[in-house]
C-alpha positions in Angstrom: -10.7 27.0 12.8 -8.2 28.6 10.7 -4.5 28.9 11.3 -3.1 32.5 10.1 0.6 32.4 8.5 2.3 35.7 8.4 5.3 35.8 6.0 7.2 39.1 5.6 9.1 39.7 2.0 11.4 42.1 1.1 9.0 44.5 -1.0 5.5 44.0 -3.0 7.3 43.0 -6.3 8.4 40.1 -4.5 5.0 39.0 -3.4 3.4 39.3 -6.4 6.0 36.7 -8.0 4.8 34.5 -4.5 1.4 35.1 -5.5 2.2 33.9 -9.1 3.9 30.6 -8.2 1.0 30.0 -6.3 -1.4 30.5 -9.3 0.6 28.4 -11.6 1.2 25.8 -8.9 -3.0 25.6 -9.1 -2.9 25.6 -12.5 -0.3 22.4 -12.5 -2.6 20.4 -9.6 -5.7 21.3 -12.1 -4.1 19.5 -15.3 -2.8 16.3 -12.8 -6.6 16.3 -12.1 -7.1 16.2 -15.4 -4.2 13.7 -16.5 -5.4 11.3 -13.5 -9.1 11.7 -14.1 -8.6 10.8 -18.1 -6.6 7.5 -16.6 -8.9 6.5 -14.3 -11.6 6.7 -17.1 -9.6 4.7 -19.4 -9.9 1.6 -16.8 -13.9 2.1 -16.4 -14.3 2.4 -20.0 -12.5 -0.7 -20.1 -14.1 -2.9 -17.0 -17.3 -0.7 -17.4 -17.4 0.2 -13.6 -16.6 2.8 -11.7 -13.5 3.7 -9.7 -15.9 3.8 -6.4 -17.0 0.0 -7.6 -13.5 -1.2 -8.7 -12.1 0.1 -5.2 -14.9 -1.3 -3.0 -15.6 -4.5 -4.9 -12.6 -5.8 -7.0 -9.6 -7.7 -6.3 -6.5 -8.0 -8.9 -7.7 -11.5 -10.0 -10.4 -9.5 -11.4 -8.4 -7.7 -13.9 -6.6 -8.6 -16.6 -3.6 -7.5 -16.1 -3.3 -8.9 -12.5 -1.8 -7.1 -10.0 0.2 -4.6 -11.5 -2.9 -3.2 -13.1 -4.8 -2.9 -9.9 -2.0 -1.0 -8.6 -2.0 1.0 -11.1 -5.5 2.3 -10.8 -5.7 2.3 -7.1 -2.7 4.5 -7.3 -4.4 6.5 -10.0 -7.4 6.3 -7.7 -5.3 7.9 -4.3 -3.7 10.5 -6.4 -6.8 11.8 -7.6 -8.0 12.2 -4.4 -4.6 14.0 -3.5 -4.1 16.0 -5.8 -7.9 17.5 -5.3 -7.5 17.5 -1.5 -4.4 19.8 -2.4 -6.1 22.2 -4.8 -8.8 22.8 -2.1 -6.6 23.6 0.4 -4.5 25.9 -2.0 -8.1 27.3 -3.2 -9.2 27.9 0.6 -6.1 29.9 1.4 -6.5 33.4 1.7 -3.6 35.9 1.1 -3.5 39.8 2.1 -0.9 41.9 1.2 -0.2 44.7 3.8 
């Protein structure tokens, strides 16, 4: 079920600069996606498993650089996920000007 969000602005110039930030907003999670996802691929390519394996499987002993590096790509791991639970969300919204 879907939860409507009425906003009233001042005149339709005004939402179409709304409607902008929005966009670019989008456009901003999309290259954090991108940013994150070229991380986390830097640490398979270097363990030669995936994030789904590292998370599941792995400990920091594993890697090389010990704890600080498993924090790191956990963290980069979580973001991801974020960041693309966000851009859905944004992506699912539906906007009407009246």
């Amino acid at each position: 079920m879907g939860v409507a969000m009425v906003i009233e602005l001042a005149d339709r110039q005004t939402a179409n600069t709304v409607q902008r930030v929005l966009e670019s907003y989008q456009a901003r999670l999309l290259a954090s996606i991108g940013r994150t996802r070229r991380r986390l691929a830097g640490f398979e390519e270097r363990y030669s498993v995936s994030t789904q394996h590292f998370l599941a499987e792995m400990t920091a002993e594993d890697l090389e650089g010990g704890d600080l590096e498993y924090v790191e790509w956990a963290g980069e791991a979580k973001l991801l996920a974020g960041l693309e639970t966000e851009l859905q969300e944004l992506r699912n919204a539906r906007f009407q000007l009246q």
